[in-house]
Structures are given as structure tokens and as C-alpha cells.
N, C-alpha and C positions, 0 to 999 in steps of 0.2 A: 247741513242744507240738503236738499233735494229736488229733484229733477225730475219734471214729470212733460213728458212728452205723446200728444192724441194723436192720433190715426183714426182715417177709415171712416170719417163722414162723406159727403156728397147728395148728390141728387138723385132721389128715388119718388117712385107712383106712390102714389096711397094702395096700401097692401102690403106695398114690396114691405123689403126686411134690407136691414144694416148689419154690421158686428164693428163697436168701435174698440179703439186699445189704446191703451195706458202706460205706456214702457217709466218705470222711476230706478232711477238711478240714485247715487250720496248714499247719505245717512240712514238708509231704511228700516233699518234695524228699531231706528225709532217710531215706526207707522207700523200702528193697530189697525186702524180703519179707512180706508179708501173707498172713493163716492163717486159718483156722476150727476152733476148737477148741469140744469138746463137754463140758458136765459134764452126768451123771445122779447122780441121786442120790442121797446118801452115796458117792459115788464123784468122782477125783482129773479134773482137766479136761485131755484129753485133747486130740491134733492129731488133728483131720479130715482137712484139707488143707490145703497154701500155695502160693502163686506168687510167683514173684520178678520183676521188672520188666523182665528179660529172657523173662519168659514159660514158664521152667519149673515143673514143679509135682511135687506129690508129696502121695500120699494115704495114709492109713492103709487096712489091708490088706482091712478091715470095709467097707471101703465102695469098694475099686478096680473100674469096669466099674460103677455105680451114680451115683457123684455126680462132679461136673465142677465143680471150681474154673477160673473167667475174670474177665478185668479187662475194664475199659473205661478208658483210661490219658485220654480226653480228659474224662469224668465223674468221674473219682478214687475208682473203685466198684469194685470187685469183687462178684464173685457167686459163690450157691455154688447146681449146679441136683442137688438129690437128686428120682433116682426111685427104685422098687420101695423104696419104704421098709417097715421093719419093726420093731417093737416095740423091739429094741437101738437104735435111731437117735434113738430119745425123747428129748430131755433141750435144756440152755440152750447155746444155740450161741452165741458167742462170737467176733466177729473180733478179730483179734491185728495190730499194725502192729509193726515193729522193724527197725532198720538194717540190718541182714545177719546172718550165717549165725553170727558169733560171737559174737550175744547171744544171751544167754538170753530165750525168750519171754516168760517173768515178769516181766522187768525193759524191755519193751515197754509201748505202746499197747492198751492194751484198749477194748471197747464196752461196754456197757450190757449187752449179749444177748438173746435173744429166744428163745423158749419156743418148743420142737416137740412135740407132742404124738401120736402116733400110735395110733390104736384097732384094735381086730383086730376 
């Protein structure tokens, strides 16, 4: 099992900037790749971004040149630092743990999530 626990959402202007985190605890040893998926709402929850333990990453296209998915492999955290946020970026952010590329995210680790809120 695993444990994954968000921080560091709230309410910020359209502009500002965030940094959320990811603390995973258990079994880790078994997670290759770690995500930030987004839900807003009445709508389907969505990839942010992920990194894999080798350190690559991959963002959705809404937020490429904006937000920066990084680890911290000796804290077992990941981070996710959104700036120029905007009104679309609103909603319950969501880290995702899972063994590699041929799970499905659903059938993963999930967090609790943590609420972004952006004002204009």
C-alpha cells in the first residue's frame, strides 16, 4: 500500500502562482511514476502532469511553459509549481502514484486532493 498526502492548494489571483506537494509514504519502492491530475467541476479528472523516477515528465498541453512537475526522491515528494495561473486551472488537484506506464492511472494510488481556487 501507499500513502499519498497533497498540500499547498488555496486561493490565489489569476497570475499568481502555487507550488503543490505530494508526501508518499508504504510501499514505494513500487512507484515508477507519479502525476497530478485535475478535476473541475462536473467534469472528468484529468493529467496535469507526471514524472517517472527516472525523471521524465510530461505535461498536458494547457499548462506546458507554466507548471513544472519535480521530485525530491530523498523526501518521497513530489511537487507541482503552477505559475501564470488562470481561471481553467481552478479545480481539485489530485496526485496519482502507480507502477509504470502500463497501469492504468485509476487502478493506482490516489491522494485526498486539495482545492485550487483562482479569482480574476
Amino acid at each position: 500500500q501507499v500513502q499519498l498526502v497533497e498540500s499547498g492548494g488555496g486561493l490565489v489571483q489569476a497570475g499568481g502562482s502555487l507550488r503543490l506537494s505530494c508526501a508518499a509514504s508504504g510501499s514505494i519502492f513500487s512507484i515508477n511514476i507519479m502525476g497530478w491530475y485535475r478535476q473541475a467541476p462536473g467534469k472528468q479528472r484529468d493529467l496535469v502532469a507526471a514524472i517517472t523516477t527516472g525523471g521524465s515528465t510530461s505535461y498536458a498541453d494547457s499548462v506546458k511553459g507554466r507548471f513544472t512537475i519535480s521530485r525530491d526522491s530523498a523526501k518521497n515528494t513530489v511537487y507541482l509549481q503552477m505559475n501564470s495561473l488562470n481561471a481553467e486551472d481552478a479545480g481539485v488537484y489530485y496526485c496519482n502514484a502507480r507502477r509504470d506506464a502500463t497501469m492504468r492511472p485509476l487502478f493506482g494510488y490516489w491522494g485526498q486532493g486539495t482545492q485550487v481556487t483562482v479569482s480574476s
